[in-house]
C-alpha atoms as an extended CHARMM CRD file, in Angstrom:
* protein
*
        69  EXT
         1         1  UNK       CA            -47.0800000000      -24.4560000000       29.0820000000  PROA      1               0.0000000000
         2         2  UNK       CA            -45.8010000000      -22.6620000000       26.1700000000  PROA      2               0.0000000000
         3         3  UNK       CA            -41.7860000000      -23.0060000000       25.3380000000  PROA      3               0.0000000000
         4         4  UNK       CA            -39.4260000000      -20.3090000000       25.6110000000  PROA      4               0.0000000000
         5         5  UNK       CA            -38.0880000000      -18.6190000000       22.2130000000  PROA      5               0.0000000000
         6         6  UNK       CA            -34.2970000000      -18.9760000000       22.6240000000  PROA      6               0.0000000000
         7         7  UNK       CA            -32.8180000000      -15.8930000000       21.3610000000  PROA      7               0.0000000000
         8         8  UNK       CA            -30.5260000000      -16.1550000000       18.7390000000  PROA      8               0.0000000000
         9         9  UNK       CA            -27.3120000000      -13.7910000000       18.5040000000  PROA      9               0.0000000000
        10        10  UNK       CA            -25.1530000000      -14.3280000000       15.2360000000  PROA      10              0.0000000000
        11        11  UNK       CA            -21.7480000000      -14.4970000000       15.9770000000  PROA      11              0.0000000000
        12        12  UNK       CA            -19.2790000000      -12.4100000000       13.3480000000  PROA      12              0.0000000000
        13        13  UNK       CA            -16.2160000000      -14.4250000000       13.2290000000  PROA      13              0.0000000000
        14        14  UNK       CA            -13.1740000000      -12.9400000000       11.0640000000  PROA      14              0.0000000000
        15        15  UNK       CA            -12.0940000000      -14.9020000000        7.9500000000  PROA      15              0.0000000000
        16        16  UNK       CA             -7.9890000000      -15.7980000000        8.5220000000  PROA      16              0.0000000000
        17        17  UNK       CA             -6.0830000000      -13.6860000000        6.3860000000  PROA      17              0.0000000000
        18        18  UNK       CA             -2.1030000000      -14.5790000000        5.5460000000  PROA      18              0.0000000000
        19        19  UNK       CA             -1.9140000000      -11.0950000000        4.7000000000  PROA      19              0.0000000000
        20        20  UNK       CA              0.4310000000       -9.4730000000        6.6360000000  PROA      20              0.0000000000
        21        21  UNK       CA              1.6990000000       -5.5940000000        6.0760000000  PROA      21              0.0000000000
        22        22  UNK       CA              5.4770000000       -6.9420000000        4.9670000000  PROA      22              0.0000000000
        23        23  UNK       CA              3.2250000000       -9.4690000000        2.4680000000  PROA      23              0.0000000000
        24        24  UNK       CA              1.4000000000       -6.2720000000        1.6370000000  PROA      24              0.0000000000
        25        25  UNK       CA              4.7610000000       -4.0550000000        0.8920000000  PROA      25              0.0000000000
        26        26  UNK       CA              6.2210000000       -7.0450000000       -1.1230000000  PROA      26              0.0000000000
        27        27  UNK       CA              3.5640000000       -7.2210000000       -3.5340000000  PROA      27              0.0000000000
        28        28  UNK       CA              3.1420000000       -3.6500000000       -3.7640000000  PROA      28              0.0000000000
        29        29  UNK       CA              6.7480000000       -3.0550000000       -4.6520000000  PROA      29              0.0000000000
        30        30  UNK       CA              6.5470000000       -6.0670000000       -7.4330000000  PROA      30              0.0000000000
        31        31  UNK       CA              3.8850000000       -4.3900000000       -8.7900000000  PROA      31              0.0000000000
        32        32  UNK       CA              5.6780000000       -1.0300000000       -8.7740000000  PROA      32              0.0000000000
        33        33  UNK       CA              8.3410000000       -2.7240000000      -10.6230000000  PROA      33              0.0000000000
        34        34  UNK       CA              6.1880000000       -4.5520000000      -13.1960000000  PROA      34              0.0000000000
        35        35  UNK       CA              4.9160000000       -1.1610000000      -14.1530000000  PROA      35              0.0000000000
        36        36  UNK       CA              7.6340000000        0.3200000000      -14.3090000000  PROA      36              0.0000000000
        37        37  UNK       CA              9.3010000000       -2.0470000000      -16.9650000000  PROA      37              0.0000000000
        38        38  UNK       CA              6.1390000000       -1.2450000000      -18.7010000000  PROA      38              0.0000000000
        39        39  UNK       CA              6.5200000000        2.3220000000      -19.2120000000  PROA      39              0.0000000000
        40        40  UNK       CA              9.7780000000        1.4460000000      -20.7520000000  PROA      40              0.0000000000
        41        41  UNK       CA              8.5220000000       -1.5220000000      -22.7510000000  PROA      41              0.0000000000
        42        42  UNK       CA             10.0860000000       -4.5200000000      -21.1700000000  PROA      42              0.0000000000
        43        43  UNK       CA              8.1750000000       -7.4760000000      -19.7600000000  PROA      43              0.0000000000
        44        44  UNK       CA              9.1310000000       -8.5160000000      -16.3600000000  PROA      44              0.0000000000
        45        45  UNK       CA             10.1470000000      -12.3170000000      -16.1080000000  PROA      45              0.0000000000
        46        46  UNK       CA              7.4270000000      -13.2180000000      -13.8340000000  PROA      46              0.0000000000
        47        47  UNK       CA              5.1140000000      -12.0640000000      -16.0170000000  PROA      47              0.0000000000
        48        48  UNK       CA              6.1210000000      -13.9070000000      -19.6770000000  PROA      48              0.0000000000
        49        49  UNK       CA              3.1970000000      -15.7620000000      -21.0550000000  PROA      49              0.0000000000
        50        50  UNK       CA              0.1320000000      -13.8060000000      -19.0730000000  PROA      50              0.0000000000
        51        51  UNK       CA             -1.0610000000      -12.1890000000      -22.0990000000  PROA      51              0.0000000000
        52        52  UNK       CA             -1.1360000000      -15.0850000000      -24.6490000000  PROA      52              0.0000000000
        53        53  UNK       CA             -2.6670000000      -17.2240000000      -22.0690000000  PROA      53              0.0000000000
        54        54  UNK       CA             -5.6160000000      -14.6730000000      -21.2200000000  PROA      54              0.0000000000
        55        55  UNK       CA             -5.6740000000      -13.8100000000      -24.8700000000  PROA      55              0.0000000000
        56        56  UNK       CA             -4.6350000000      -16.5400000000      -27.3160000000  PROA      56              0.0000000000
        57        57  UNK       CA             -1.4970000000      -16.4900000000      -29.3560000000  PROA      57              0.0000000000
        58        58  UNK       CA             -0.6720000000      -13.3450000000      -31.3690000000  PROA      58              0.0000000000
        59        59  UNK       CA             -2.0120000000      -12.7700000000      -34.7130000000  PROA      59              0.0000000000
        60        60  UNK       CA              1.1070000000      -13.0930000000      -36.8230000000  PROA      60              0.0000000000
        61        61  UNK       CA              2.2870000000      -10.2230000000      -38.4210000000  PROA      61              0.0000000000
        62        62  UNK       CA              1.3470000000       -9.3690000000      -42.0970000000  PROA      62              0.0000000000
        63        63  UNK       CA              4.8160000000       -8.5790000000      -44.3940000000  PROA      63              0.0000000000
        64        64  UNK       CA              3.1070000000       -8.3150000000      -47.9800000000  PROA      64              0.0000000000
        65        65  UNK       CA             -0.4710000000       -8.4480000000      -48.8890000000  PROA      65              0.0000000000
        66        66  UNK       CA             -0.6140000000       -9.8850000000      -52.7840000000  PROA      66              0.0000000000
        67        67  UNK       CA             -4.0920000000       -9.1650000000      -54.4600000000  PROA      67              0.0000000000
        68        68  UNK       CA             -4.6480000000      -11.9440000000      -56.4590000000  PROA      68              0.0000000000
        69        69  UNK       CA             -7.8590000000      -12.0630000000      -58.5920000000  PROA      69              0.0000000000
């Protein structure tokens, strides 16, 4: 006697998310904020370091350029 095919139903089960609407709100406002102090050229705190450590140290600036032959 043949054996019966069980069939097989996939079960979706969520991922857990910590995300919560007042989590949602607080990082929307920070982010508000951050740009904000952007558009009037001012770093916020939390933010000091980001762009030299995605993009190196700046290139220092260049005062006098002496052609020498």
């Amino acid at each position: 006697m043949p054996k019966q095919k069980r069939k097989e139903t996939a079960v979706v089960i969520p991922i857990p998310s910590s995300d919560t609407q007042s989590e949602h709100d607080r990082i929307r406002k920070s982010n508000d904020l951050d740009q904000q102090l952007e558009r009037e050229g001012k770093i916020a705190p939390h933010n000091r370091g980001y762009d030299e450590a995605a993009d190196g140290p700046a290139t220092p600036k260049v005062r006098h350029v002496v052609d020498e032959p």
